[in-house]
C-alpha positions in Angstrom: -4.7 -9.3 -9.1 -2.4 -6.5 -8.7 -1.0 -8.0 -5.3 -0.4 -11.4 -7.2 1.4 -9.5 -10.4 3.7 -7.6 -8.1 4.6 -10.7 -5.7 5.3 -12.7 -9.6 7.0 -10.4 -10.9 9.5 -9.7 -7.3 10.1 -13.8 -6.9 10.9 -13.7 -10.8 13.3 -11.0 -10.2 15.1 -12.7 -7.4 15.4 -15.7 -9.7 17.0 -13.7 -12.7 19.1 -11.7 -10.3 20.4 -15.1 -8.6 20.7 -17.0 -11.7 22.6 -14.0 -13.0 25.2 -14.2 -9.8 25.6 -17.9 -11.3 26.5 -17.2 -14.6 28.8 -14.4 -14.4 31.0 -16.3 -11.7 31.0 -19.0 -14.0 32.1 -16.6 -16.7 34.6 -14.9 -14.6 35.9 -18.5 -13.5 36.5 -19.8 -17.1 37.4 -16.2 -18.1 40.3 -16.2 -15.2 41.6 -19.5 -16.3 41.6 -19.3 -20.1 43.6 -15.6 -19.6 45.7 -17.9 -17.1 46.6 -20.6 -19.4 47.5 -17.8 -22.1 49.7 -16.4 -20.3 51.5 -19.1 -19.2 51.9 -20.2 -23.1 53.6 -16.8 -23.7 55.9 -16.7 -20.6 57.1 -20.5 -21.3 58.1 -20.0 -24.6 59.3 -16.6 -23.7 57.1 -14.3 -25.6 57.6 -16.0 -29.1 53.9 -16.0 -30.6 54.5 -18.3 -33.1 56.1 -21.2 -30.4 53.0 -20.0 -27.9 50.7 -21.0 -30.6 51.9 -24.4 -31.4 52.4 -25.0 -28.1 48.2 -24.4 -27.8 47.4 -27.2 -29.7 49.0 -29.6 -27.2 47.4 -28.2 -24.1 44.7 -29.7 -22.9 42.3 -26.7 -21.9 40.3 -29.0 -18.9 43.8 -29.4 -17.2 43.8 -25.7 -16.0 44.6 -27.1 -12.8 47.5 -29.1 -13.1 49.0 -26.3 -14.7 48.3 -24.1 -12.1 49.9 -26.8 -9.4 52.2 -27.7 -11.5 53.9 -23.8 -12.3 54.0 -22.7 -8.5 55.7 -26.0 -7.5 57.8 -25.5 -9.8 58.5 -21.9 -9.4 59.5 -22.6 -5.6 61.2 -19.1 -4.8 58.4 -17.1 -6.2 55.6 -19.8 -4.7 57.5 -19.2 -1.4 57.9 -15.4 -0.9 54.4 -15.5 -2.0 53.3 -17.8 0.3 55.0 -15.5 3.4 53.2 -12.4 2.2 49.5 -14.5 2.1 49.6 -16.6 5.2 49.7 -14.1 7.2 47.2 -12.1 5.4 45.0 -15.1 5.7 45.6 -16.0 9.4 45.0 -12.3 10.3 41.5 -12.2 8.7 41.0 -15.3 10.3 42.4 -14.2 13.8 40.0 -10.9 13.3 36.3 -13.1 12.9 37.2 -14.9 15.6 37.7 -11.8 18.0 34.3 -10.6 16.4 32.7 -14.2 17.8 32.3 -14.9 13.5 33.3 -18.6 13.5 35.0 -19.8 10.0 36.0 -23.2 9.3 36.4 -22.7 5.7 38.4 -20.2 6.5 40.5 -22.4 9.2 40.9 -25.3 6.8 42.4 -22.1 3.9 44.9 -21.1 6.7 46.0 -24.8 7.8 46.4 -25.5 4.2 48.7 -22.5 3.3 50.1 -23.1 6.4 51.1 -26.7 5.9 52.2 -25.6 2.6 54.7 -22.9 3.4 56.3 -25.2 6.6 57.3 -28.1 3.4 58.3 -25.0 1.3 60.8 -23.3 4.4 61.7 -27.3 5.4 62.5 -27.8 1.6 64.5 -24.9 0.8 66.0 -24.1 4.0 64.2 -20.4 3.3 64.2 -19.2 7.0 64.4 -15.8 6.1 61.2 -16.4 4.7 59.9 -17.8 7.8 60.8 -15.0 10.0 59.4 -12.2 7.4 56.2 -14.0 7.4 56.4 -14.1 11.6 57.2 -10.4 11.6 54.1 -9.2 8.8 51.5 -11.6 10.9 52.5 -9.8 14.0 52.2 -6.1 12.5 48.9 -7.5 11.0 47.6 -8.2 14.5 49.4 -5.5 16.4 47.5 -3.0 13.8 44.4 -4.5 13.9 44.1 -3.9 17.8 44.6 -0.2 17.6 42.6 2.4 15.7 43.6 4.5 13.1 44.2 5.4 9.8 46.5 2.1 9.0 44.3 -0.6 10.5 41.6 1.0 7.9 44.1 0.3 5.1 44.6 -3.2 6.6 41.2 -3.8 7.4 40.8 -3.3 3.2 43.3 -5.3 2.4 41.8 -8.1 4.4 38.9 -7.4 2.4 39.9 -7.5 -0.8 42.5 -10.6 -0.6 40.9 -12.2 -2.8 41.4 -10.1 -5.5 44.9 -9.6 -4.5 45.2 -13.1 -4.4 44.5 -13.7 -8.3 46.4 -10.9 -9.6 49.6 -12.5 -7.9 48.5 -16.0 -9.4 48.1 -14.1 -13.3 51.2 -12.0 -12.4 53.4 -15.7 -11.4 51.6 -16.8 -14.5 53.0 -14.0 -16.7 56.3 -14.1 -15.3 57.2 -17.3 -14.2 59.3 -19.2 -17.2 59.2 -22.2 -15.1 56.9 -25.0 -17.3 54.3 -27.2 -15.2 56.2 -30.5 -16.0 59.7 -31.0 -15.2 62.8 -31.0 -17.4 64.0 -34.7 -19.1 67.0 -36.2 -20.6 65.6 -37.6 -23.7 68.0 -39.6 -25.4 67.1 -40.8 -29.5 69.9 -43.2 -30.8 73.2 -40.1 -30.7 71.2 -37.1 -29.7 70.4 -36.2 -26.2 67.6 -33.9 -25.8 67.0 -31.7 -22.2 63.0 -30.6 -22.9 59.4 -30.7 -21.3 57.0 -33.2 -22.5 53.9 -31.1 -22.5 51.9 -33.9 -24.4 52.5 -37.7 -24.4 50.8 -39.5 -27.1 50.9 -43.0 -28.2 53.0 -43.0 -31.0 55.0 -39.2 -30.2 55.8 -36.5 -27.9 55.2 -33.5 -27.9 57.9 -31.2 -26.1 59.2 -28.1 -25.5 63.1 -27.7 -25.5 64.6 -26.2 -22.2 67.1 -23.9 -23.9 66.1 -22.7 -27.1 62.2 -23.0 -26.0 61.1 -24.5 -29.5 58.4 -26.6 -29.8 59.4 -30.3 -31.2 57.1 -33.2 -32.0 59.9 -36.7 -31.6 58.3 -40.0 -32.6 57.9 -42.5 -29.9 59.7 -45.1 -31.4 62.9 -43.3 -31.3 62.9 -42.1 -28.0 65.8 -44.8 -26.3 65.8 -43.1 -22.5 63.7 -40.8 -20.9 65.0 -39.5 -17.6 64.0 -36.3 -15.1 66.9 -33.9 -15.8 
């Protein structure tokens, strides 16, 4: 009887405990995106409360992702110089397992990704210096992670905590980046021309954000004569 109890009572532990690990990643996920879509309400309309709360009502909260696509393609120079510090972050992690015989293909496909990424960003923009500071941290990555000492034990936690590092830079882009997730139109109504961000297209009106005063302005469909990417 007492065997059975303990063995019970174990298995139902390692159920809590794994349904635990379950819900506060869920929590944690929906935690980081709600606190990202907050703050990219404040830095769009520049800090203004009262804007960032009118603009709320015309976000849809399930599009987390879009937004998220939609700032750092925007935001090209910060996307970029952000990219050049990661990739090589990434590909030196990666480099690392494979030395230690640890095979990742997850982490293969992260690298190619970021790495196909970052090549359209430097073809894009011309940003070679970009290029050659990523070249040069990737190679001081490796060249540190072949020798012991006191840095390659600093790297060696870096590598471990990139993940973390990775999300504050995304909530710190998020904060800082004025850039809005859609880009800026023309609109023209009858004699007024309008440069904004539609950040919600309904049937019968628009919801947008103007580019230079940041104001939120609801214009009736109807009226709207031209709509063309600024």
């Amino acid at each position: 009887m007492g065997e059975t109890t303990e063995t019970d009572t174990g298995g139902g532990t390692t159920e809590e405990s794994d349904g635990g690990h379950v819900w506060s990643a869920g929590i944690t996920a929906a935690g980081a995106a709600l606190m990202f879509i907050l703050l990219r309400l404040m830095a769009v309309t520049h800090y203004d409360w009262r804007t960032a709360f009118g603009l709320a009502d015309a976000i849809d909260f399930g599009d987390a992702i879009t937004i998220v696509v939609g700032t750092f393609l925007g935001a090209e120079l910060f996307t970029l110089w952000l990219l050049a510090f990661f990739l090589p972050l990434s590909a030196a992690g990666h480099l690392r397992h494979f030395r230690q015989g640890r095979r990742s293909p997850g982490s293969l496909l992260v690298v190619l990704a970021l790495t196909v990424v970052f090549a359209a960003a430097v073809l894009s923009f011309s940003a070679w210096p970009a290029l050659v500071a990523a070249l040069v941290w990737l190679a001081f990555l490796v060249a540190v992670d072949l020798r012991e000492g006191p840095v390659r034990v600093f790297v060696h936690r870096l590598l471990a905590r990139i993940g973390i590092l990775a999300m504050g830079a995304v909530m710190l882009g998020a904060a800082l980046v004025d850039e809005v997730w859609v880009p800026e139109e023309r609109i023209e109504m009858g004699d007024e021309v309008l440069h904004a961000y539609v950040v919600q297209n309904g049937s019968q009106f628009l919801t947008v954000l103007t580019a230079d005063t940041r104001e939120k302005r609801i214009l009736l469909s109807s009226k709207v004569t031209s709509r063309t990417e600024a």
